[in-house]
The first five atom37 places (N, CA, C, CB, O) and aatype in JSON, in Angstrom:
{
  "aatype": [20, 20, 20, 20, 20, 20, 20, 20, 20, 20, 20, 20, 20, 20, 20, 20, 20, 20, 20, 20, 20, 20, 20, 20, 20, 20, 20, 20, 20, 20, 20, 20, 20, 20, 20, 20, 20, 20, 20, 20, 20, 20, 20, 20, 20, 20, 20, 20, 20, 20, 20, 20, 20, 20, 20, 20, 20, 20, 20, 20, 20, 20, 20, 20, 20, 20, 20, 20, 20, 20, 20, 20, 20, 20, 20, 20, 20, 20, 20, 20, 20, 20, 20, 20, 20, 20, 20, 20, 20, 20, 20, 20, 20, 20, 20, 20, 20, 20, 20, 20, 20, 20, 20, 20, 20, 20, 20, 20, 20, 20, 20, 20, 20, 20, 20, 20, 20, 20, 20, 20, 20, 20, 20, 20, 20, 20, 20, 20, 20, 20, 20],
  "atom_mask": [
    [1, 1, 1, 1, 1],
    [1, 1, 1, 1, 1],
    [1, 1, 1, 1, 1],
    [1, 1, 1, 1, 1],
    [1, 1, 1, 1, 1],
    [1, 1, 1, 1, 1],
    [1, 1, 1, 1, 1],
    [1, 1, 1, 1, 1],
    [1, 1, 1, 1, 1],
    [1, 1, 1, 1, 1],
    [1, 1, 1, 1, 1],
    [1, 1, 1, 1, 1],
    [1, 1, 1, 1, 1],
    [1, 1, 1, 1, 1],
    [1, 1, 1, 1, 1],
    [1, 1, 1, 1, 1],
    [1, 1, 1, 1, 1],
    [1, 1, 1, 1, 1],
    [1, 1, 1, 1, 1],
    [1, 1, 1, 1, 1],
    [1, 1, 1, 1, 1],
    [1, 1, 1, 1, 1],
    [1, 1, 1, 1, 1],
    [1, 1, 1, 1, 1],
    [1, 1, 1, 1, 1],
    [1, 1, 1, 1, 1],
    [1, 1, 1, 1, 1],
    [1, 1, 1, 1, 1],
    [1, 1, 1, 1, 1],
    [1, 1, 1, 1, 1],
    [1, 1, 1, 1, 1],
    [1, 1, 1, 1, 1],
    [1, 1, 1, 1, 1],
    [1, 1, 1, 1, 1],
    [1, 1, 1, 1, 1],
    [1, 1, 1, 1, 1],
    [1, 1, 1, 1, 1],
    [1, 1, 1, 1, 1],
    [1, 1, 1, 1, 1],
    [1, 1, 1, 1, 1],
    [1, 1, 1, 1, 1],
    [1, 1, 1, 1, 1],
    [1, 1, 1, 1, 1],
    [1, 1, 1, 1, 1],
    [1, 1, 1, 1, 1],
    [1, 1, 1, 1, 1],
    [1, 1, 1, 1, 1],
    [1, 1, 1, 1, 1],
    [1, 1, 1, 1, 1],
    [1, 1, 1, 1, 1],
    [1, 1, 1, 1, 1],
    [1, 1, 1, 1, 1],
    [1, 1, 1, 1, 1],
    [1, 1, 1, 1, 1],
    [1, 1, 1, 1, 1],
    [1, 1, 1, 1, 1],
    [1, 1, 1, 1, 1],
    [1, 1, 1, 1, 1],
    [1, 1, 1, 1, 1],
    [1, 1, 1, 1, 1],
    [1, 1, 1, 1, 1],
    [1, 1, 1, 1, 1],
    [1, 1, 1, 1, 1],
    [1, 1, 1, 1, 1],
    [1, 1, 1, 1, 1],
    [1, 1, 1, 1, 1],
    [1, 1, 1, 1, 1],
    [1, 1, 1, 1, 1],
    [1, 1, 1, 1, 1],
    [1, 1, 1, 1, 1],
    [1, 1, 1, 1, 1],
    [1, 1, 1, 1, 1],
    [1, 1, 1, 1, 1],
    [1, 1, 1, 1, 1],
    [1, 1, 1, 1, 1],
    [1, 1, 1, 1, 1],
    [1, 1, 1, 1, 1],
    [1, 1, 1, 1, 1],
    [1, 1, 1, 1, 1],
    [1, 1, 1, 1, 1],
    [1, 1, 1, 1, 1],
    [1, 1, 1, 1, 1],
    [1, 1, 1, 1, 1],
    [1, 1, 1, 1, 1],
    [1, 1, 1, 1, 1],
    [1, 1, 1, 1, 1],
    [1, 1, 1, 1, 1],
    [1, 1, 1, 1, 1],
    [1, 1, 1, 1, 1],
    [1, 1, 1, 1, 1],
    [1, 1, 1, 1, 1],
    [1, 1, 1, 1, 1],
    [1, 1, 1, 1, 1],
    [1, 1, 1, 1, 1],
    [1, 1, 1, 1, 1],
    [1, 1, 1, 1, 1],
    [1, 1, 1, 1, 1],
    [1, 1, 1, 1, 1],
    [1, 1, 1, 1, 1],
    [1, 1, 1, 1, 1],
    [1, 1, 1, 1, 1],
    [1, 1, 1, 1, 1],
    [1, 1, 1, 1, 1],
    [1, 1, 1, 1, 1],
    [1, 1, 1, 1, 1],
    [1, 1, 1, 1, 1],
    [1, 1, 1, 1, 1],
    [1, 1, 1, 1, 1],
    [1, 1, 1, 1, 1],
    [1, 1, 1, 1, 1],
    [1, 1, 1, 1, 1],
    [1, 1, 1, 1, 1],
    [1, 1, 1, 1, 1],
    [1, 1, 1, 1, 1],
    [1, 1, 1, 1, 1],
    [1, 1, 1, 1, 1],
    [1, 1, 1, 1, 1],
    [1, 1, 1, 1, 1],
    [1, 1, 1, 1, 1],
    [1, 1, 1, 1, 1],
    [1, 1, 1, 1, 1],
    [1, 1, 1, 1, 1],
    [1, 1, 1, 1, 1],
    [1, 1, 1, 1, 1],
    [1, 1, 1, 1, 1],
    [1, 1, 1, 1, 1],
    [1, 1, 1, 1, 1],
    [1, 1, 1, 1, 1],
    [1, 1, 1, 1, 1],
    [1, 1, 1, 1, 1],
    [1, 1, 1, 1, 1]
  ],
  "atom_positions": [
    [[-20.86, -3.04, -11.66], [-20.68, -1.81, -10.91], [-19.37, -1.16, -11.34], [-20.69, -2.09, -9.39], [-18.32, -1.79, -11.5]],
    [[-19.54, 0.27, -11.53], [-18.08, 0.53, -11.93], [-17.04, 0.66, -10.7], [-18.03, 1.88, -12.79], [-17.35, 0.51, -9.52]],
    [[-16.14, 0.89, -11.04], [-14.82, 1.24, -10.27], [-14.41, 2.21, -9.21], [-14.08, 1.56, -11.06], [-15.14, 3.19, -9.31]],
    [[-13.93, 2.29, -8.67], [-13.45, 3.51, -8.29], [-11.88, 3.17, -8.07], [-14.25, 4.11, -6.97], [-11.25, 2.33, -7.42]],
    [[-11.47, 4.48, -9.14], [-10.44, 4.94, -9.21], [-9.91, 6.35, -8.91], [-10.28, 4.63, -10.13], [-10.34, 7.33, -9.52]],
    [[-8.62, 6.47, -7.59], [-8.22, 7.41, -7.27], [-6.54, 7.48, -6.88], [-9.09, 7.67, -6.4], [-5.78, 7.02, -6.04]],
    [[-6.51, 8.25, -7.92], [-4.93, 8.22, -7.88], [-3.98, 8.95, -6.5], [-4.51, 9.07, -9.29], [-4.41, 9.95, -5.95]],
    [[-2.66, 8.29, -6.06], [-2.1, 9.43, -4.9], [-1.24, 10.57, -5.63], [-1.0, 8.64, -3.65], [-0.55, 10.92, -6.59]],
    [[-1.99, 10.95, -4.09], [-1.14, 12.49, -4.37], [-0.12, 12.68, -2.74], [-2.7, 14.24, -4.6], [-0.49, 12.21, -1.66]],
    [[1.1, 13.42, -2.93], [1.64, 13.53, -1.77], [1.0, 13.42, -0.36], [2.13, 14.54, -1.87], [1.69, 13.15, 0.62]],
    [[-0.26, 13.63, -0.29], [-0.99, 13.89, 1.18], [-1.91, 12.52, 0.79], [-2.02, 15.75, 1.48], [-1.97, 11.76, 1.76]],
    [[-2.54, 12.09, -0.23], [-3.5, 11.43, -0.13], [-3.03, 9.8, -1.24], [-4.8, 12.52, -0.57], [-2.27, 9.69, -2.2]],
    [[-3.9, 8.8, -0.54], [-3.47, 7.49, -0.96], [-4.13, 7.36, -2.08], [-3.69, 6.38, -0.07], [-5.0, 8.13, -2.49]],
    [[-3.6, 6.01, -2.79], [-4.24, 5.55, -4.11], [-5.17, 4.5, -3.26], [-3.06, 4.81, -5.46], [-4.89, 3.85, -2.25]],
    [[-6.76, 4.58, -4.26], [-7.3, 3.77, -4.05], [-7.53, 2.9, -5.14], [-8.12, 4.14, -3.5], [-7.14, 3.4, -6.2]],
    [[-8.06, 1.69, -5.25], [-8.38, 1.1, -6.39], [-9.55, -0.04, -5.7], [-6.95, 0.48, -7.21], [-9.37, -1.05, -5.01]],
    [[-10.7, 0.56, -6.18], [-12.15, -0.95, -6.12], [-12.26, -1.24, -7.5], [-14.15, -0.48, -5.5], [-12.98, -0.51, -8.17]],
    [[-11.7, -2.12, -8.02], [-12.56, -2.8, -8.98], [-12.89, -4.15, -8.72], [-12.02, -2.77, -10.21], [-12.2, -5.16, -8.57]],
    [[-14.12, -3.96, -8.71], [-14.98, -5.26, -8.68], [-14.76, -6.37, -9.66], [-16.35, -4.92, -8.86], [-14.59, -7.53, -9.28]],
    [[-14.76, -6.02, -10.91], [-14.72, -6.6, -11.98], [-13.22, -7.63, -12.07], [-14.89, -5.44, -13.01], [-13.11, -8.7, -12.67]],
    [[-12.31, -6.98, -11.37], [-10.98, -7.69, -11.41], [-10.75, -8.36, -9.69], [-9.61, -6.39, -11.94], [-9.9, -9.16, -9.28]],
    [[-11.56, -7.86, -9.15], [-11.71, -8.09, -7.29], [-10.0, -8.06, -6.82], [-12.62, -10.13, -6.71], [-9.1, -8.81, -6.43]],
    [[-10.3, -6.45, -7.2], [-8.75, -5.91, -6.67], [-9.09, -4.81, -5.69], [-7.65, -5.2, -8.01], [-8.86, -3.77, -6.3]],
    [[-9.46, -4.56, -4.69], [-9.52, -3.57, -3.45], [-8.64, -3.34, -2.34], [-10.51, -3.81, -2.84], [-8.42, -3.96, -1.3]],
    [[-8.0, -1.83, -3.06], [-6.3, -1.69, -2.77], [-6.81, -0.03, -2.1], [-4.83, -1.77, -4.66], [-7.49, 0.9, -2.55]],
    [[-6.25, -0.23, -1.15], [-5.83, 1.53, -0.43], [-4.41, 1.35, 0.04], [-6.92, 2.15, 1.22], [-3.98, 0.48, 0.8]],
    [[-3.68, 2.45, -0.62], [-2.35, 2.45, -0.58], [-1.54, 3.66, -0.54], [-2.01, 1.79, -1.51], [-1.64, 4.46, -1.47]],
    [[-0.57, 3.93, 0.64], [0.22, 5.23, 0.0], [-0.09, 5.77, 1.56], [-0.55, 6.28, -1.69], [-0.31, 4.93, 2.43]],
    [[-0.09, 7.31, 1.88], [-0.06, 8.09, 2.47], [-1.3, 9.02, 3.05], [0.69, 8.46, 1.92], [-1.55, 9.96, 2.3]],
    [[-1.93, 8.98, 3.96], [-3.1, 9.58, 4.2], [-3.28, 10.5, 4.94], [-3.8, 8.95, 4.49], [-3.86, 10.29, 6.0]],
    [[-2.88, 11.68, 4.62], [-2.91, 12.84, 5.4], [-3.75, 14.04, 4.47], [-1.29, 13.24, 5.8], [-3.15, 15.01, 4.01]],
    [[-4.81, 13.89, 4.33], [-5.37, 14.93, 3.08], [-6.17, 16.26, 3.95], [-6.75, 13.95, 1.87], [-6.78, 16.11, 5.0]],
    [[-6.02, 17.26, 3.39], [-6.46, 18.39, 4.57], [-7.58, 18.35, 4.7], [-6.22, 19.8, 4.42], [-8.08, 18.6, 5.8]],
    [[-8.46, 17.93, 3.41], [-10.17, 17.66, 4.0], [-10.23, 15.89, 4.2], [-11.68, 18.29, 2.49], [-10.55, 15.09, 3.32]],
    [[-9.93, 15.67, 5.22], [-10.02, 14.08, 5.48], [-11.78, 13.22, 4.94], [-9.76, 13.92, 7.5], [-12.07, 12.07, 4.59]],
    [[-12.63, 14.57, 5.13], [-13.76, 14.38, 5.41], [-14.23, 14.15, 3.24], [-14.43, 15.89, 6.66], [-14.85, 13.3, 2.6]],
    [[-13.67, 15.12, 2.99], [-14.04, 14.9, 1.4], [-13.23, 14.28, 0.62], [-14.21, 16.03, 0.69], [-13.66, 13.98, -0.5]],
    [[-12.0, 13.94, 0.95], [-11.41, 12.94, 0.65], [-12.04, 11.13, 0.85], [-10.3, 13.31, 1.36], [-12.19, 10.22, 0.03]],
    [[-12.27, 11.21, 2.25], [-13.34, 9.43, 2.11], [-14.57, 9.61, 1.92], [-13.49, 8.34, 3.51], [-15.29, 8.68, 1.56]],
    [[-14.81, 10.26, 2.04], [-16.52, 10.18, 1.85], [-16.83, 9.5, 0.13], [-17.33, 12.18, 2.01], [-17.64, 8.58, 0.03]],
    [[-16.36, 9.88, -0.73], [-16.89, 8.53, -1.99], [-16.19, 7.49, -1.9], [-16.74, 8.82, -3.61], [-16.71, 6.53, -2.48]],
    [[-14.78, 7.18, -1.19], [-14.61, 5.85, -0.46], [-16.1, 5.4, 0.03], [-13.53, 6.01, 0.89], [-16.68, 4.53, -0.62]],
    [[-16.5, 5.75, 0.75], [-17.21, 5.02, 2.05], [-18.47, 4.9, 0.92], [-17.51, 6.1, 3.88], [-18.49, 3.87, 0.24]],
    [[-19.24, 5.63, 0.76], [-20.26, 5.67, -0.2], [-19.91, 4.8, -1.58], [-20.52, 7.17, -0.52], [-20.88, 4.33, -2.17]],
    [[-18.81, 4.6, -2.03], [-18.77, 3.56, -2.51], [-19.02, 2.22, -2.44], [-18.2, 3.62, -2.65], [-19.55, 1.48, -3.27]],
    [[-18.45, 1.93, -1.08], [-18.59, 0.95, -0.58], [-19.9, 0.88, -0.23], [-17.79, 0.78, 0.27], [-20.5, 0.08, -0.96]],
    [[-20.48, 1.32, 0.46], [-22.13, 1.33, 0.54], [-23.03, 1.02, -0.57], [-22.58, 2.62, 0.89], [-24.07, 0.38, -0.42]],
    [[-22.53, 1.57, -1.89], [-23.14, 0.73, -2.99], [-22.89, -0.27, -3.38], [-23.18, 1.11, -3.88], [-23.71, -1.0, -3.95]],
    [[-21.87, -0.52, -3.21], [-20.95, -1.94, -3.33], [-22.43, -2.88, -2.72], [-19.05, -2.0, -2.0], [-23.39, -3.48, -3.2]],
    [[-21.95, -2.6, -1.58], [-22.85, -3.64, -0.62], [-24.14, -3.68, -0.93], [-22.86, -3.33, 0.86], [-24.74, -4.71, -0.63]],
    [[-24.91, -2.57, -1.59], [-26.37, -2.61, -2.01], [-26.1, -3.33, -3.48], [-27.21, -0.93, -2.06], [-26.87, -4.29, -3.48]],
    [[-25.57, -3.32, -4.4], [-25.04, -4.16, -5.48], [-24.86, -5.65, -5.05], [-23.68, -3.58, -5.95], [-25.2, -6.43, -5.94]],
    [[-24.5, -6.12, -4.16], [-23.71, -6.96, -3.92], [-25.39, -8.0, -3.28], [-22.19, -6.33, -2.81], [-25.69, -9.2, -3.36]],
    [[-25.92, -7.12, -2.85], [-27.17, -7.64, -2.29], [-28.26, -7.85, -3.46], [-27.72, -6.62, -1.17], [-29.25, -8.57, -3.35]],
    [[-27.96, -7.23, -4.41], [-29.09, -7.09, -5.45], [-28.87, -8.35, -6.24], [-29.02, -5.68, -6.43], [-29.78, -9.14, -6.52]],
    [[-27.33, -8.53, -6.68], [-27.26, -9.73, -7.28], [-26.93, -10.97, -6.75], [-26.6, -9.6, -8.1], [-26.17, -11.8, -7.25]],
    [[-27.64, -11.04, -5.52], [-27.07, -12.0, -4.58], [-25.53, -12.71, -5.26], [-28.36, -13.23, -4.3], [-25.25, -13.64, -6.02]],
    [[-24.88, -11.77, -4.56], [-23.29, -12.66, -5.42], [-22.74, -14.01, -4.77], [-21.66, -11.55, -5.29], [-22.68, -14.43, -3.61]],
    [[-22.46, -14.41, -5.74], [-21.64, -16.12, -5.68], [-20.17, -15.95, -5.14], [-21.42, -16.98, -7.49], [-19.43, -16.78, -4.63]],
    [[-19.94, -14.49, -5.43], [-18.24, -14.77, -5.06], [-18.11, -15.42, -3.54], [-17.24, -13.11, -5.05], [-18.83, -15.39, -2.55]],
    [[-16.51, -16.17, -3.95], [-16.01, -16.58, -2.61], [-16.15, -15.84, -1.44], [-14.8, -16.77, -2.66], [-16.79, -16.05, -0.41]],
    [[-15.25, -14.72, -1.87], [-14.78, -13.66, -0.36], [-14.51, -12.42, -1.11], [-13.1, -14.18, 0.75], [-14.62, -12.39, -2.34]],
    [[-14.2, -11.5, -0.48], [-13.8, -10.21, -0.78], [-12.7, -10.02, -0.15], [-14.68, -9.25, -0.52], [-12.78, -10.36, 1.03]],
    [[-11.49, -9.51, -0.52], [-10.19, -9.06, -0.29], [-9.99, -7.72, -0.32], [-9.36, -9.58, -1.1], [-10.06, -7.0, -1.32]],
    [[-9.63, -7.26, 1.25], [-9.22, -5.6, 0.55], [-8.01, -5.52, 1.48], [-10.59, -3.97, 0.81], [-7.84, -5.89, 2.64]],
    [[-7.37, -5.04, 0.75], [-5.76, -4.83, 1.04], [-5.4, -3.14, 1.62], [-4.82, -5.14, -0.66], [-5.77, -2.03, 1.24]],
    [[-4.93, -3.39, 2.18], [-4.53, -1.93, 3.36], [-3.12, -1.75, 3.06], [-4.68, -2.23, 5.35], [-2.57, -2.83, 3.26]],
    [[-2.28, -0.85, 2.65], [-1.04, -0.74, 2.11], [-0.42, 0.52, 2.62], [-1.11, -0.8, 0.66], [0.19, 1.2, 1.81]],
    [[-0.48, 0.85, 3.68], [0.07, 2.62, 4.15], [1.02, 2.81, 4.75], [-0.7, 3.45, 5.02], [1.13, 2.58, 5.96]],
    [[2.11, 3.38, 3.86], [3.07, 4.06, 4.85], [2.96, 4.75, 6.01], [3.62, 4.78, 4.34], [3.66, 4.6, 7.01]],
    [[1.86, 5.7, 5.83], [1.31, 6.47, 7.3], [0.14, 7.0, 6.46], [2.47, 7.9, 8.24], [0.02, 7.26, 5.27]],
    [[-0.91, 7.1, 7.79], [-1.99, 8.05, 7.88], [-1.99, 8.46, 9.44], [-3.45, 7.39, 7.36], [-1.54, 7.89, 10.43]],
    [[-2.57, 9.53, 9.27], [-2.52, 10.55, 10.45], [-4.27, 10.4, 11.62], [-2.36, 12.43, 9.45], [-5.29, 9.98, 11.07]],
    [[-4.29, 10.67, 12.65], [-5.53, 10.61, 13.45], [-6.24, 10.62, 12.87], [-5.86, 11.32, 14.25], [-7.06, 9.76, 13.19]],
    [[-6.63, 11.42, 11.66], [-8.1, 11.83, 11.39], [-8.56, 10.74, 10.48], [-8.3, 13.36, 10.69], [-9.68, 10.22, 10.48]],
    [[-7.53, 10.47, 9.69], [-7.51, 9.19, 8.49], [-8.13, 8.16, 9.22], [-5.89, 8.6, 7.89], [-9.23, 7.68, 8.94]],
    [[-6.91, 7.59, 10.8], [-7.38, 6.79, 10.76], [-9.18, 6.43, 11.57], [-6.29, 6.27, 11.03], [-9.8, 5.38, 11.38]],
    [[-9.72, 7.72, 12.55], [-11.24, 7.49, 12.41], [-11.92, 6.97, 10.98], [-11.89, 8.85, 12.73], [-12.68, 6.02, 11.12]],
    [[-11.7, 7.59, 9.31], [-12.46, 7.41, 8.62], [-12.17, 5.75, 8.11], [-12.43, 8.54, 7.74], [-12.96, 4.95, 7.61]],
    [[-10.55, 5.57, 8.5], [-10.51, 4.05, 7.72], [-11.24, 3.03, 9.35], [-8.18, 3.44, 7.06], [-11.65, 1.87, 9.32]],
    [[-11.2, 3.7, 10.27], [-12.27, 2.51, 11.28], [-13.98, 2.53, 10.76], [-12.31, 3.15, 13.34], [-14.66, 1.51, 10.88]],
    [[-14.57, 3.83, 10.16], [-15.42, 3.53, 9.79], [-15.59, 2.49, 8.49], [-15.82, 4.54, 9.79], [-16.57, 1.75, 8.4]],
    [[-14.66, 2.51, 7.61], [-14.66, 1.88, 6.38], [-14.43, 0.36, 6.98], [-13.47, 2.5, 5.29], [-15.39, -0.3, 6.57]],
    [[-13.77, -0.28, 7.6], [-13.83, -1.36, 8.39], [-15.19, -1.83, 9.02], [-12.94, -1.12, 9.36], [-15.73, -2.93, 8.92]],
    [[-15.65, -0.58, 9.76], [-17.2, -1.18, 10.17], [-17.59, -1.71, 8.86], [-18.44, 0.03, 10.77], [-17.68, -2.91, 8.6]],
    [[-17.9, -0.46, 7.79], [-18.92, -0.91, 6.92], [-18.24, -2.21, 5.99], [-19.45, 0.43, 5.99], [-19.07, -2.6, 5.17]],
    [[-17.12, -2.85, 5.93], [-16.56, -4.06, 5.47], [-17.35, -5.21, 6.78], [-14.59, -3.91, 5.43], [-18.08, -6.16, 6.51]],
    [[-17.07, -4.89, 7.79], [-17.55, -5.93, 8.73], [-18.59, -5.83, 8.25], [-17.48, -5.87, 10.19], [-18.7, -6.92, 7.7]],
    [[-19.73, -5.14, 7.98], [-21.37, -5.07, 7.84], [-21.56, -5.6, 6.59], [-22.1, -3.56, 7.92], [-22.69, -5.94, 6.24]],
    [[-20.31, -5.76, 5.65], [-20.68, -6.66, 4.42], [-20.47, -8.43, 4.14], [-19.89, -5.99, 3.38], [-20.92, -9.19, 3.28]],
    [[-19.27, -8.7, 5.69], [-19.07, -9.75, 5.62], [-20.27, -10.23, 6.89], [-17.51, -9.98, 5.69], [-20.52, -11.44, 6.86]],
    [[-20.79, -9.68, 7.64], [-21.86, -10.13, 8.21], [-23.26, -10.22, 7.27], [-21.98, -9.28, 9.34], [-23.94, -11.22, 7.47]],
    [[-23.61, -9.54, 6.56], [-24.67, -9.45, 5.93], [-24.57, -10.18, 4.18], [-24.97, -7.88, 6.07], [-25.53, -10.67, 3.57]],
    [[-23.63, -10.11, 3.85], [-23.71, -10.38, 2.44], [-22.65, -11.54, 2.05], [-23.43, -9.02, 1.63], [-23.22, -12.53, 1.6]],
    [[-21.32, -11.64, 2.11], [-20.47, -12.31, 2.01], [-18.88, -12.35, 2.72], [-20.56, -12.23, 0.96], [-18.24, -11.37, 3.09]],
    [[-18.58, -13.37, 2.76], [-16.99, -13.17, 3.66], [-16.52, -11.79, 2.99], [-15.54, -14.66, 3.32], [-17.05, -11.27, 2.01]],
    [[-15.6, -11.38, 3.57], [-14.57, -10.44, 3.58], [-12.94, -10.74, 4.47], [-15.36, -9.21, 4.18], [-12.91, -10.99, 5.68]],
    [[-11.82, -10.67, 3.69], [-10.89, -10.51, 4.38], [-10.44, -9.7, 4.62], [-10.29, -10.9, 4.24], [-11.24, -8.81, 4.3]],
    [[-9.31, -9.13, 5.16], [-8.23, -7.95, 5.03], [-7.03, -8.32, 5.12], [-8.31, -6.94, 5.98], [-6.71, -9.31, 5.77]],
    [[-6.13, -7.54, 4.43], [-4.63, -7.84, 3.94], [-3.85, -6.63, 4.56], [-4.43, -7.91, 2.13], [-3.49, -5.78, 3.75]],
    [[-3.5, -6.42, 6.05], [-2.94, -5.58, 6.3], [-1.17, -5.52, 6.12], [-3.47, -5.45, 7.38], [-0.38, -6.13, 6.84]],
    [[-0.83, -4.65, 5.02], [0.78, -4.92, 4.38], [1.33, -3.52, 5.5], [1.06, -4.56, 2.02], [0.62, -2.52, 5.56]],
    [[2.2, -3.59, 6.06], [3.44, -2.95, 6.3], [4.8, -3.02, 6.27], [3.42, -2.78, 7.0], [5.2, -4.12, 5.88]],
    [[6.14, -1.78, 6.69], [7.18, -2.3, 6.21], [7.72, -2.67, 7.41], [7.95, -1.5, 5.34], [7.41, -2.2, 8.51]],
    [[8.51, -3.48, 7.19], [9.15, -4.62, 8.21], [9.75, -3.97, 9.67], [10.53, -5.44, 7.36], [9.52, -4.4, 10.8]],
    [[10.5, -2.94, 9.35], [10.74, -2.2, 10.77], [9.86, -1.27, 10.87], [12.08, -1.54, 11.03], [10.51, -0.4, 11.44]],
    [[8.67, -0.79, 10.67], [7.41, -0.12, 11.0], [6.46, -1.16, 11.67], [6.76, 0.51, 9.7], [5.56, -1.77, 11.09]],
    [[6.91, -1.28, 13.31], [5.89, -2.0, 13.68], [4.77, -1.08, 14.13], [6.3, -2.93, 14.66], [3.68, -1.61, 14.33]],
    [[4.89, 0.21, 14.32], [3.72, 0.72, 14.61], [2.51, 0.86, 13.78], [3.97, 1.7, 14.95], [1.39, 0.9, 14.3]],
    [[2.71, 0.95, 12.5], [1.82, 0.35, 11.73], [1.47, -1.12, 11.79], [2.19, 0.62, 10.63], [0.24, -1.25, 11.82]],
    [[1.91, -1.9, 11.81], [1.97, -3.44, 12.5], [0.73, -3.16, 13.7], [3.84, -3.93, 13.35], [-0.47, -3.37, 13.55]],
    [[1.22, -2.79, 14.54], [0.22, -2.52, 15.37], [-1.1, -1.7, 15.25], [0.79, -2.09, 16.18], [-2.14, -2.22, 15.66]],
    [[-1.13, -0.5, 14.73], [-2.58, -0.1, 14.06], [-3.86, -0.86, 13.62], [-2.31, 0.43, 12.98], [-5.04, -0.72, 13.95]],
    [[-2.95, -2.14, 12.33], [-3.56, -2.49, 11.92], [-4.06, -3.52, 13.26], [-3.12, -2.72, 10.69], [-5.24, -3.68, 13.57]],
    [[-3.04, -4.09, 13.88], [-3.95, -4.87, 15.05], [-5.17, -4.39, 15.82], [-3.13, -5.13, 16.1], [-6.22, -5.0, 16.01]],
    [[-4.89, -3.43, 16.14], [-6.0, -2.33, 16.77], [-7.43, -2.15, 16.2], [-5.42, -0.89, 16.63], [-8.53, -2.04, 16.74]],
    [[-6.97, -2.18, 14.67], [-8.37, -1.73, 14.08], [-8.7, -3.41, 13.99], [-8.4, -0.6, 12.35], [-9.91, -3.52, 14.13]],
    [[-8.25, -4.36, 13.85], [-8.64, -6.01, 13.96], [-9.47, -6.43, 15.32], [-7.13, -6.98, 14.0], [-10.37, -7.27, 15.33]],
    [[-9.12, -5.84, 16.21], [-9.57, -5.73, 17.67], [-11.33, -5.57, 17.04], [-8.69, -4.11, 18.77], [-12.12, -6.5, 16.86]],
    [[-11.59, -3.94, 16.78], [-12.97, -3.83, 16.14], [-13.96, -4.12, 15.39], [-13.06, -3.37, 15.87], [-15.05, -3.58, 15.25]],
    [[-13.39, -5.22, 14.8], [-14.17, -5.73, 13.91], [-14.43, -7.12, 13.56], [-13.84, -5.24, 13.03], [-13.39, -7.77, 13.74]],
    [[-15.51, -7.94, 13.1], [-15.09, -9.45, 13.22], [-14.4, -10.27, 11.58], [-16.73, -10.31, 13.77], [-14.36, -11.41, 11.12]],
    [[-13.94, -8.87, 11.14], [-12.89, -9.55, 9.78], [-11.81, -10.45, 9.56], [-12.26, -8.72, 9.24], [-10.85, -9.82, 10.01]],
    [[-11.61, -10.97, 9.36], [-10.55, -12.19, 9.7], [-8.94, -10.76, 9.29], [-10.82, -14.22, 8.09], [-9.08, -9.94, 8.38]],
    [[-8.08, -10.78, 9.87], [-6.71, -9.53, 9.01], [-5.65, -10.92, 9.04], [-5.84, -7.52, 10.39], [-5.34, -11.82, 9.82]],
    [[-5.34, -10.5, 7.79], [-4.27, -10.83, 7.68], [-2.88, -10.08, 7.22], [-4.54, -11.64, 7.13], [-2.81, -9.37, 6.21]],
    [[-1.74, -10.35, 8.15], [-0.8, -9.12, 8.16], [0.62, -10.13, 7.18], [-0.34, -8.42, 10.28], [0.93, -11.3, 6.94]],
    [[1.11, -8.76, 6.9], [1.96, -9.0, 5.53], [3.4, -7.93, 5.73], [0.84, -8.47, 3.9], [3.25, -6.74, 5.43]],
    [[4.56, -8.33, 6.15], [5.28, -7.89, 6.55], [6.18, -8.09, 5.02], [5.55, -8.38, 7.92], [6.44, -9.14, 4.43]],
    [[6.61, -6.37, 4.57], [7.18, -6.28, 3.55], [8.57, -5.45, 3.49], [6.25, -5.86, 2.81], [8.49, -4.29, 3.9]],
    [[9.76, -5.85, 3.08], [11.45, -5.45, 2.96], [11.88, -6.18, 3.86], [12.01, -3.91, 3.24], [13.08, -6.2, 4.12]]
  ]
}
């Protein structure tokens, strides 16, 4: 399956799925003015992911996706709770999944976000306190 690669820009985060290296990184800043066309081939990615993932009944261990944000704003974060569902719907249906929620050390409110969105879902998070 190929990749998806998306570079940041001041308003919007870097993403990185590659399967091939099982590196699944969202990182950076999420405030993009169309929130809505900004994730949407996130999410649809992932949705093929998971139809891929089903096709070749995969052997992998687990899946790792790493959460890395300085800030995202309300709207961001509705689309990254949906992207969480559809991670929960891959570690229920297809294979484990973890999460790697990184923030910076005196930003506990991000600290806390990520708890929040852990609340919703049955992904195992694991939090990563960084500086």
């Amino acid at each position: 399956m190929s990749p998806l690669l998306i570079e940041s820009t001041d308003l919007t985060p870097k993403v990185i799925f590659n399967p091939e290296k099982k590196e699944f990184e969202i990182s950076g800043e999420s405030r993009p003015e169309n929130v809505r066309k900004f994730y949407e081939p996130v999410m649809d990615w992932i949705d093929q992911y998971k139809s891929h993932l089903v096709s070749v009944k995969s052997a992998d261990e687990k899946l790792i996706f790493k959460f890395k944000f300085d800030y995202f704003n309300s709207t961001s974060a509705k689309f990254l709770t949906s992207i969480m569902l559809k991670l929960d719907s891959i570690k229920k249906e297809v294979i484990p999944v973890e999460i790697e929620w990184y923030y910076d050390s005196p930003d506990i409110d991000m600290k806390v976000s990520g708890e929040e969105f852990s609340k919703m879902v049955s992904v195992p998070f694991h939090f990563f306190s960084v500086n």
